[in-house]
C-alpha positions as CSV (number, residue, x, y, z in Angstrom):
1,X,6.9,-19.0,10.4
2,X,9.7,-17.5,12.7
3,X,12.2,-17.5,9.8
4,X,9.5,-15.8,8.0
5,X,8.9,-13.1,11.2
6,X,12.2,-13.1,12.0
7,X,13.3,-11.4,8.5
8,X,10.3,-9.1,9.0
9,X,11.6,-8.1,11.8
10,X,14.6,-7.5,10.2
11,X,13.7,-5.2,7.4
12,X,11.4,-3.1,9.6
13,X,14.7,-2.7,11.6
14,X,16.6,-1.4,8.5
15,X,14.0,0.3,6.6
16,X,13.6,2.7,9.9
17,X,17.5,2.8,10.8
18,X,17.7,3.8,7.0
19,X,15.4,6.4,7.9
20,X,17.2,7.8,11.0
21,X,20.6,8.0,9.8
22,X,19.2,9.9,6.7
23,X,17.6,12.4,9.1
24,X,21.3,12.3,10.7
25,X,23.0,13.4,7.3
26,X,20.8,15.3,5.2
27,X,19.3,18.7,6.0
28,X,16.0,19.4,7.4
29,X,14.9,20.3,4.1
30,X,16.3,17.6,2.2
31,X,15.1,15.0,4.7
32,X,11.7,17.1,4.3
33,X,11.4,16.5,0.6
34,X,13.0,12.9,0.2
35,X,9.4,12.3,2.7
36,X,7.2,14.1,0.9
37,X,4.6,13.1,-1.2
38,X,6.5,13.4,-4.5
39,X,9.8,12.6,-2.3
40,X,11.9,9.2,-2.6
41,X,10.3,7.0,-0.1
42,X,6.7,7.6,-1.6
43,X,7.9,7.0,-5.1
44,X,9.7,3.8,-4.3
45,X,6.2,2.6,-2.7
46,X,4.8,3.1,-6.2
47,X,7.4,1.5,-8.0
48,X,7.9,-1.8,-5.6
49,X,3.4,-1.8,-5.9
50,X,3.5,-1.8,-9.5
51,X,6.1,-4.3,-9.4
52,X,3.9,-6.2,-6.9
53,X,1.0,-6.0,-9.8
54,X,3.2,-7.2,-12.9
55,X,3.8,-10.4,-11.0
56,X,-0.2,-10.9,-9.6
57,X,-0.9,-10.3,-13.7
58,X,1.4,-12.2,-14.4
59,X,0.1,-14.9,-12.1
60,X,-3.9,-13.7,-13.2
61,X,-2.6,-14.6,-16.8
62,X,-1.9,-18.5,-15.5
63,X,-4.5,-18.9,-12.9
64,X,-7.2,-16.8,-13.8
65,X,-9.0,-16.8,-10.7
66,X,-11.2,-13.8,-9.1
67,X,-8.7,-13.8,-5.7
68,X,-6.0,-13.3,-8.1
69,X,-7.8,-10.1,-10.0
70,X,-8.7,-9.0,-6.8
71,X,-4.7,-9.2,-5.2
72,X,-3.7,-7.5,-8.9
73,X,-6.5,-4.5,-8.8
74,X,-5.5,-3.5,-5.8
75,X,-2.0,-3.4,-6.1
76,X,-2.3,-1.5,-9.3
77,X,-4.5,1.0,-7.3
78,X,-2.5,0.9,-4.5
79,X,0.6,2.6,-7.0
80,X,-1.7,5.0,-8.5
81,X,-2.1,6.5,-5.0
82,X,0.6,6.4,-4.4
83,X,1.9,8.3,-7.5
84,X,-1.0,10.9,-6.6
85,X,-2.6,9.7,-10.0
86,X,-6.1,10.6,-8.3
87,X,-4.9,14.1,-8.3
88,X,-3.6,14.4,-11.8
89,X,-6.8,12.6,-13.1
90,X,-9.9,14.4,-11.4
91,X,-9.9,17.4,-9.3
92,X,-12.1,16.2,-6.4
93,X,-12.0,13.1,-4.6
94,X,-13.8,10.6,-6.2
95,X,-14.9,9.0,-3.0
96,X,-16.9,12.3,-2.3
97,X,-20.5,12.0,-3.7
98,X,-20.1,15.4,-4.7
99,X,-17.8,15.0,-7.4
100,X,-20.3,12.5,-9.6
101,X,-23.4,15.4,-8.9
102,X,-21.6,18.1,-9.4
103,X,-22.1,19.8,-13.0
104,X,-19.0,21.5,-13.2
105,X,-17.0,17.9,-12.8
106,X,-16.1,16.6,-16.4
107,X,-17.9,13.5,-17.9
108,X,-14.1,11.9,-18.3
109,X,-13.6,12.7,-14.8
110,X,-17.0,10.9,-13.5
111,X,-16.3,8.0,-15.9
112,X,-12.5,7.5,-14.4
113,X,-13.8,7.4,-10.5
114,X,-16.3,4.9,-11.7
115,X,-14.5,2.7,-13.0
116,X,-12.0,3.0,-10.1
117,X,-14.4,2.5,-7.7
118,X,-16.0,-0.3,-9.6
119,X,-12.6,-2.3,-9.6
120,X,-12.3,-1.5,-5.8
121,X,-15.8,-2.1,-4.5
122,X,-14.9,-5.8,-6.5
123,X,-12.0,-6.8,-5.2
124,X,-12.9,-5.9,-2.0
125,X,-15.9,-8.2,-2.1
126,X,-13.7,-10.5,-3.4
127,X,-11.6,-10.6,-0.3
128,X,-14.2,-10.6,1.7
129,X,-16.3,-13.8,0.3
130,X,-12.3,-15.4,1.6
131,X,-12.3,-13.9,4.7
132,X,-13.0,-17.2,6.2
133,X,-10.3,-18.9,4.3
134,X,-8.0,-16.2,5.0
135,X,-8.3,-16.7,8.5
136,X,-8.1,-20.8,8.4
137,X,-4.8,-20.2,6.8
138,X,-3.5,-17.9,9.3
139,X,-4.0,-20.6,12.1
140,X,-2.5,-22.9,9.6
141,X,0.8,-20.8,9.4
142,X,0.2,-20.5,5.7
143,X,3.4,-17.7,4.4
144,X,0.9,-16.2,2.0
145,X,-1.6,-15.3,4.6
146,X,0.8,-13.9,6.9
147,X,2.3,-12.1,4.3
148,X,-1.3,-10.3,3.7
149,X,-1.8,-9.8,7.7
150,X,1.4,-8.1,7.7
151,X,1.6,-6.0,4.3
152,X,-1.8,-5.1,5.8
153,X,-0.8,-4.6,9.0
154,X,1.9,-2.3,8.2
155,X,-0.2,-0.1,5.6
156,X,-2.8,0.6,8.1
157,X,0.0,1.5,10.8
158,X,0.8,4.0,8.5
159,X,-2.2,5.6,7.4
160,X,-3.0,5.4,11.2
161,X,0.1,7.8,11.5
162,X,-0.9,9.9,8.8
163,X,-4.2,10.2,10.3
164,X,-3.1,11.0,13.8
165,X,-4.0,14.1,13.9
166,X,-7.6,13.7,12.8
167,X,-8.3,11.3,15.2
168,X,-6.5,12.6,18.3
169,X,-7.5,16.8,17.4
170,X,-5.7,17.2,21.1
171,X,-2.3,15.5,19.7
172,X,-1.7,18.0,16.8
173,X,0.6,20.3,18.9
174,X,2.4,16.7,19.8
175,X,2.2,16.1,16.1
176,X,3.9,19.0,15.0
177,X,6.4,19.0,17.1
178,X,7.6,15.5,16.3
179,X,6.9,16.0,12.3
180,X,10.0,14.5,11.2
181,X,9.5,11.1,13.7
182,X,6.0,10.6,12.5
183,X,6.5,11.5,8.6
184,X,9.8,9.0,8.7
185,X,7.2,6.3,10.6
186,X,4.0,6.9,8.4
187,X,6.5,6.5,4.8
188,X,8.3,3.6,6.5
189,X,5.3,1.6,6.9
190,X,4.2,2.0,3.7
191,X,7.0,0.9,2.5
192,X,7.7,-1.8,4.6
193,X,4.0,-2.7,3.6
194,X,4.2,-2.2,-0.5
195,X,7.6,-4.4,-0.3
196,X,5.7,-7.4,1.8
197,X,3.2,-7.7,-0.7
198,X,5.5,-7.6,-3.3
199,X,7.5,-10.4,-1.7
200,X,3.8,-12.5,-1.2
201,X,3.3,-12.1,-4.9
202,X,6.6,-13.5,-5.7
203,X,6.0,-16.0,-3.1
204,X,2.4,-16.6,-4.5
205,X,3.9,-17.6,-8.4
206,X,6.2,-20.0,-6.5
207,X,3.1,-21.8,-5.2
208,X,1.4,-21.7,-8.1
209,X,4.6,-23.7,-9.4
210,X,5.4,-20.7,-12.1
211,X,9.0,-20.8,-12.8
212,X,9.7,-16.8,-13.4
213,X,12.7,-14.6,-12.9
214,X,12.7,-11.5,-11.1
């Protein structure tokens, strides 16, 4: 497990220096845009989650277990959001109870954040039912658990970051002033995040004894 923390380590290192020397060279506007939503960081997030997804389909299409649908719903969510599919497909959240009571939401639009939300709610109680398991492997040092805990880990550092402001209202001034730190930290871990998984689902087919190439 140290080689395996060790080259964590590592890569948040470089994904972050990455990040500062770009803020070195580029212009405040450039190094504004390459973190935007639609900017380069977020766009590689998408692209290393949907690569996460091919290979936990890929692994759903040899083991077809409900832990495996589960690992491959959510990355394929997880790179919808990030490609701000949920705003090019319904104009409201479709978390918000609102949106399904509404009349002036579109059938199409009700029927997507179902089924959205039906593929979420199931993986999640998926992953709950192997909480349990989860944890037993963590103790056990097992490379795919600790893979999760820290792709998890690193995803919720960074929508902690991106929610800073909501939850410490007396911060935003701090916030504001350090825009560039926090948006380089929040996209980081996300990244950082989105390329651990994709490493567990590779490491995951080599478990499963799949012989692939990627």
């Amino acid at each position: 497990m140290i080689k395996y923390f060790s080259i964590y380590t590592v890569f948040v290192f470089l994904t972050f220096s990455l990040l500062a020397i770009s803020g070195q060279f580029l212009s405040s506007e450039a190094f504004a845009v390459s973190l935007s939503e639609e900017g380069l960081w977020e766009r590689l997030s998408a692209i290393i989650f949907v690569l996460g997804a091919c290979l936990a389909g890929y692994g759903l299409y040899h083991h077809r277990t409900k832990l495996q649908f589960a690992f491959m719903s959510l990355m394929a969510l997880a790179s919808l959001r990030e490609m701000d599919m949920h705003k090019e497909w319904t104009t409201d959240s479709i978390l918000k109870s609102r949106f399904y009571l509404s009349d002036v939401t579109p059938i199409s639009e009700k029927m997507i954040g179902l089924v959205v939300i039906f593929f979420l709610m199931f993986s999640i109680y998926i992953l709950i039912l192997n909480v349990k398991k989860w944890m037993k492997l963590l103790l056990l040092q097992d490379v795919i658990a600790w893979g999760v805990f820290l792709g998890l880990g690193s995803i919720v550092a960074g929508k902690f970051l991106d929610s800073f402001s909501r939850l410490f209202p007396f911060m935003v001034d701090f916030k504001k002033e350090n825009r560039f730190v926090f948006l380089s930290m929040e996209e980081g871990f996300e990244f950082i995040g989105a390329s651990v998984f994709l490493v567990t689902a590779y490491l995951l087919l080599r478990q499963l004894k799949y012989k692939i190439n990627v």
